[in-house]
Backbone as CSV, one residue per row, in Angstrom:
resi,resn,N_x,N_y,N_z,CA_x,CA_y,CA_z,C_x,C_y,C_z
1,UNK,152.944,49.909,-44.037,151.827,50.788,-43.785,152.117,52.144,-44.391
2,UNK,151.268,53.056,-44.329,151.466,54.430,-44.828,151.442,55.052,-43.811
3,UNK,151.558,56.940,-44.536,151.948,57.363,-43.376,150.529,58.286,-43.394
4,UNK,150.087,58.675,-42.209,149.036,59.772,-42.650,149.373,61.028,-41.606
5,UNK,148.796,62.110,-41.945,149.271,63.016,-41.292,148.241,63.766,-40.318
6,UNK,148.469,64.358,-39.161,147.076,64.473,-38.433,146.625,65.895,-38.538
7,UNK,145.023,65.895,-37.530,144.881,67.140,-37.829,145.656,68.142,-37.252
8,UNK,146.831,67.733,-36.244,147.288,68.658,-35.525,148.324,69.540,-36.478
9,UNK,148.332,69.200,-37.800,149.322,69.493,-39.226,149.001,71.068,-38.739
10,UNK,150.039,71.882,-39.132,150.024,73.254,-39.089,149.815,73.991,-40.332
11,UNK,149.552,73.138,-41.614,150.043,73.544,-42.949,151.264,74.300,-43.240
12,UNK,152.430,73.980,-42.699,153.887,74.706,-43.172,154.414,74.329,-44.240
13,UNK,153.946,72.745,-44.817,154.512,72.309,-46.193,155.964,72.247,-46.180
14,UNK,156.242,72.063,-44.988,157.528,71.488,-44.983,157.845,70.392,-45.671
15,UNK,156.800,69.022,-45.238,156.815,67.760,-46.063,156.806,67.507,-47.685
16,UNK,155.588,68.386,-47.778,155.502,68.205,-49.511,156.470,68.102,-50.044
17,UNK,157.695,69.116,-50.127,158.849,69.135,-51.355,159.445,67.296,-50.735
18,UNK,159.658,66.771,-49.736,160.492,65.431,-49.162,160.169,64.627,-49.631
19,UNK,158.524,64.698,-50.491,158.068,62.869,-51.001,158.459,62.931,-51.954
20,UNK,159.068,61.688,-52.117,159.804,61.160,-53.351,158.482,60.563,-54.201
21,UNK,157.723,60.316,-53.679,156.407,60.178,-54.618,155.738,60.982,-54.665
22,UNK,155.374,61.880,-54.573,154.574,63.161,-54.731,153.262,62.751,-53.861
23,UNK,153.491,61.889,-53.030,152.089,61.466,-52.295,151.471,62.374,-51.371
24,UNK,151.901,63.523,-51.155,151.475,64.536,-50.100,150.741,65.945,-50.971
25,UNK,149.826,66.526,-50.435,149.315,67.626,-50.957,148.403,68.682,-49.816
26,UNK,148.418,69.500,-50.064,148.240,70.668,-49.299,146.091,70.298,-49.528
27,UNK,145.826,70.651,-48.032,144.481,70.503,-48.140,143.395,70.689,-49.092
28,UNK,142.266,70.439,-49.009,141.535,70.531,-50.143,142.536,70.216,-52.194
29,UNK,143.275,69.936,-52.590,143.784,69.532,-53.660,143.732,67.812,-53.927
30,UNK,143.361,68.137,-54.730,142.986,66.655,-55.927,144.319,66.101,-56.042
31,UNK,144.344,64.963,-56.204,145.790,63.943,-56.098,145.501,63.273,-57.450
32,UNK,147.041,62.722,-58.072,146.647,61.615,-59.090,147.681,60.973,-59.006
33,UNK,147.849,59.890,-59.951,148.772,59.073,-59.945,150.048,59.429,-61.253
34,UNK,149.533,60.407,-61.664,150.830,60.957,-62.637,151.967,61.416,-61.870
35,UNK,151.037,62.738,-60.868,152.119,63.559,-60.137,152.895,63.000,-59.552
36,UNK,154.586,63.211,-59.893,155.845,62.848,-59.386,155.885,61.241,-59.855
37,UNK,155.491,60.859,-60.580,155.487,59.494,-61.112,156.089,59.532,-62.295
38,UNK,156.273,58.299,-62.648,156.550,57.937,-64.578,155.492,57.245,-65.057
39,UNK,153.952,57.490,-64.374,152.784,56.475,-64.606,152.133,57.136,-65.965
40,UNK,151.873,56.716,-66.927,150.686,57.357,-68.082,149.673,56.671,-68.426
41,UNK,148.829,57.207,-68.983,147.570,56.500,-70.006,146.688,55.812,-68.911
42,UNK,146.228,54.764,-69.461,145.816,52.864,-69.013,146.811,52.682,-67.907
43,UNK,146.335,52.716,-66.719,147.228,51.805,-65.802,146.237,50.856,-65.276
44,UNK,146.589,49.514,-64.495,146.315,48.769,-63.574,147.058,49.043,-62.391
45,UNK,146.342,49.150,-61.200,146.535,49.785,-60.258,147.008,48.246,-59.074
46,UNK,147.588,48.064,-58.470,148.798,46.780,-57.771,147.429,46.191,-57.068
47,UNK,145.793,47.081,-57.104,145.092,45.989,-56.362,144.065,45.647,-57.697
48,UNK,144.125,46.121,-58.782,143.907,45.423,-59.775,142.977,46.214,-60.861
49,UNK,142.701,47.399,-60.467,141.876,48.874,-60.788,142.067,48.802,-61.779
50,UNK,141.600,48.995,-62.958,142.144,49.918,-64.320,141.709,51.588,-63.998
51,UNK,142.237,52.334,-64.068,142.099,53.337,-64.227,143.274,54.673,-65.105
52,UNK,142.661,55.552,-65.624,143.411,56.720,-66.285,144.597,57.242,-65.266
53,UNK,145.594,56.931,-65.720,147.020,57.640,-64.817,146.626,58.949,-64.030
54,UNK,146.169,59.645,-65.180,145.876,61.223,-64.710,144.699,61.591,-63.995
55,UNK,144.095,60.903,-64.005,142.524,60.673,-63.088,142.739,61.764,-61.718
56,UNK,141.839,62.675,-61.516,142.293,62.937,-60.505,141.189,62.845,-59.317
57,UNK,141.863,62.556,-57.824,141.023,61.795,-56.981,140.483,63.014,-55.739
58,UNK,139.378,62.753,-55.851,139.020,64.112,-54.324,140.192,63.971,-53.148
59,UNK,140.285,64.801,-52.684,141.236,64.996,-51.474,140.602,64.178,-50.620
60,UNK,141.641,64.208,-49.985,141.401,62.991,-48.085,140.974,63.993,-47.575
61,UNK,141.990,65.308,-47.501,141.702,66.269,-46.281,141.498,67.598,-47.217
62,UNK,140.350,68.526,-46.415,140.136,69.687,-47.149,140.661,71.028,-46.485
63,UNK,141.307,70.686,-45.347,141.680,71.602,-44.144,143.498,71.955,-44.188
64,UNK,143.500,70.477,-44.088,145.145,70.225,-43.361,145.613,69.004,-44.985
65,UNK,147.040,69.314,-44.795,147.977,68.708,-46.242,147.965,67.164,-45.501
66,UNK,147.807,66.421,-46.765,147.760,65.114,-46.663,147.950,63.997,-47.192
67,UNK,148.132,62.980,-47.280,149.082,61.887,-47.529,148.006,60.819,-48.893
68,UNK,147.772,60.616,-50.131,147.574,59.738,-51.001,148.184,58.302,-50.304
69,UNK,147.508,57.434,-49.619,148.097,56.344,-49.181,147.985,55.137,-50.062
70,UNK,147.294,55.548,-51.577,147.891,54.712,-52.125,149.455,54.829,-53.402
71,UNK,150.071,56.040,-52.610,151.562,56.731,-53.461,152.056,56.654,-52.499
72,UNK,152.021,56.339,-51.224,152.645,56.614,-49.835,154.016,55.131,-50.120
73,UNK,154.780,54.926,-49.694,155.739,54.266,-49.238,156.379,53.582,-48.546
74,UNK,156.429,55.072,-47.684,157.054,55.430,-46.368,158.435,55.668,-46.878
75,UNK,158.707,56.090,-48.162,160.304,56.165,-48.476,160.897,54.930,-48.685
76,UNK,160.814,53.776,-48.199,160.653,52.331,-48.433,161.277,52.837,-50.276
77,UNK,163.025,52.101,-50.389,163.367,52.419,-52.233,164.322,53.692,-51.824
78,UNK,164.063,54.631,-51.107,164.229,55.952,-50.834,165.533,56.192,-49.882
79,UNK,165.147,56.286,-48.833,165.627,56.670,-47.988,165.347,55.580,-46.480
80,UNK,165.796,55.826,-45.538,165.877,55.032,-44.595,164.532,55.241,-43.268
81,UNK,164.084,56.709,-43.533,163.178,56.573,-42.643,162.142,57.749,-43.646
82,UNK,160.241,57.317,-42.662,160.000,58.656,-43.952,160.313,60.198,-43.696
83,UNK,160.479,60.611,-44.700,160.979,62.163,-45.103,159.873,63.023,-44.289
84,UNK,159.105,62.853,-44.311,157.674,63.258,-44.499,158.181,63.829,-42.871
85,UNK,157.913,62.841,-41.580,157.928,62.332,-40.372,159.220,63.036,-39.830
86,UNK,160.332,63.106,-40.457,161.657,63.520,-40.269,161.587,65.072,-40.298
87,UNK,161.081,65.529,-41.247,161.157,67.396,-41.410,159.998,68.164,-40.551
88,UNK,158.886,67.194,-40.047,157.079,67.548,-39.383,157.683,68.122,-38.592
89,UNK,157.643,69.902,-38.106,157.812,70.688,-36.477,157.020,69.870,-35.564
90,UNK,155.752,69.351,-35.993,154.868,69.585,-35.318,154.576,67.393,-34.799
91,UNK,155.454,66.815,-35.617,155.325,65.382,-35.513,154.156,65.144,-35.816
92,UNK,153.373,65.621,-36.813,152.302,65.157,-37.212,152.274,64.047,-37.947
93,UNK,153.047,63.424,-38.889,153.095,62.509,-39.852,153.647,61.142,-39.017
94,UNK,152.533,60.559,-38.842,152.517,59.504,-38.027,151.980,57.963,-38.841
95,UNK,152.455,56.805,-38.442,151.730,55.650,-39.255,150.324,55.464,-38.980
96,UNK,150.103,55.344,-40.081,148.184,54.787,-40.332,147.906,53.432,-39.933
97,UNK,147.410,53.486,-39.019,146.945,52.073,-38.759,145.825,51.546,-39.413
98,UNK,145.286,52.309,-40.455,144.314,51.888,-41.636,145.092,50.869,-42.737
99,UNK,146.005,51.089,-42.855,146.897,50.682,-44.124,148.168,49.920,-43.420
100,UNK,148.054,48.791,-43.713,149.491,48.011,-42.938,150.207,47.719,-44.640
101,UNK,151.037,47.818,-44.559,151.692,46.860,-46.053,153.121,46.535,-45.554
102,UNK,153.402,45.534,-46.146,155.057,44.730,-45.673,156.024,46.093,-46.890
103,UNK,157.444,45.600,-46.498,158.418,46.452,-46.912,158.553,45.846,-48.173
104,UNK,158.195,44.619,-48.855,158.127,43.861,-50.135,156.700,44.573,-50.887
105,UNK,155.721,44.875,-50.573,154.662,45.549,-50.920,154.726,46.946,-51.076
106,UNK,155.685,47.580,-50.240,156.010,49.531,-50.155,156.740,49.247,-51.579
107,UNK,157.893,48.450,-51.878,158.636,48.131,-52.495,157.698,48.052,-53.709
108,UNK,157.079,46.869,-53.845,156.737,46.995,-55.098,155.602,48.163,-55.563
109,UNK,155.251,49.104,-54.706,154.436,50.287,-55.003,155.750,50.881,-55.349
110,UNK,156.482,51.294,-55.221,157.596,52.098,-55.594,158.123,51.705,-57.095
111,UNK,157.853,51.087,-56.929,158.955,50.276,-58.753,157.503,50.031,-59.794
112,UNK,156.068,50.241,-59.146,154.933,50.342,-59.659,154.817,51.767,-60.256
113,UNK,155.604,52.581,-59.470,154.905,53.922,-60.091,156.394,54.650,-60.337
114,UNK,157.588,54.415,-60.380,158.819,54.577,-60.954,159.843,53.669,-61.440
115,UNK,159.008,53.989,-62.884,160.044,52.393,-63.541,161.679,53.095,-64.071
């Protein structure tokens, strides 16, 4: 699953610098699949998308910093627990129960967007 972060987020941006995928961004900011990646050009996307690497996607959240759950992980490749969840004052970065994915699926999003 991913991780998403709630509204109770304080915006301290503690998290941002911790994703190893660049999947986090400060409210209202556009996300893509370049940032913190080795992705370019033409990609196919792991649910079968073609789309421009650099494409960039409206924000989730326009208030509070927030999680791209399809760059999310969970550190899954990384580290042992997420980064994100570990540094939150505020324990905001909690699992999404929108998004379930197995640790073979975090996995292959990880080796999808850092070859």
């Amino acid at each position: 699953m991913a991780i998403m972060i709630t509204d109770e987020c304080i915006n301290c941006g503690a998290c941002e610098p911790e994703c190893p995928n660049n999947a986090i961004y400060e409210g209202g900011a556009e996300w893509k699949f370049t940032d913190g990646t080795t992705l370019k050009g033409l990609i196919q996307t792991l649910d079968g998308e073609e789309i421009e690497a650099d494409h960039a996607f409206e924000p989730v959240n326009m208030d509070v910093y927030y999680i791209a759950h399809e760059k999310c992980t969970e550190c899954v490749g990384f580290h042992d627990e997420p980064q994100c969840a570990a540094v939150c004052p505020v324990d905001c970065c909690v699992d999404d129960p929108d998004y379930r994915e197995s640790e073979d699926e975090l996995l292959a999003k990880k080796n999808f967007m850092h070859l």
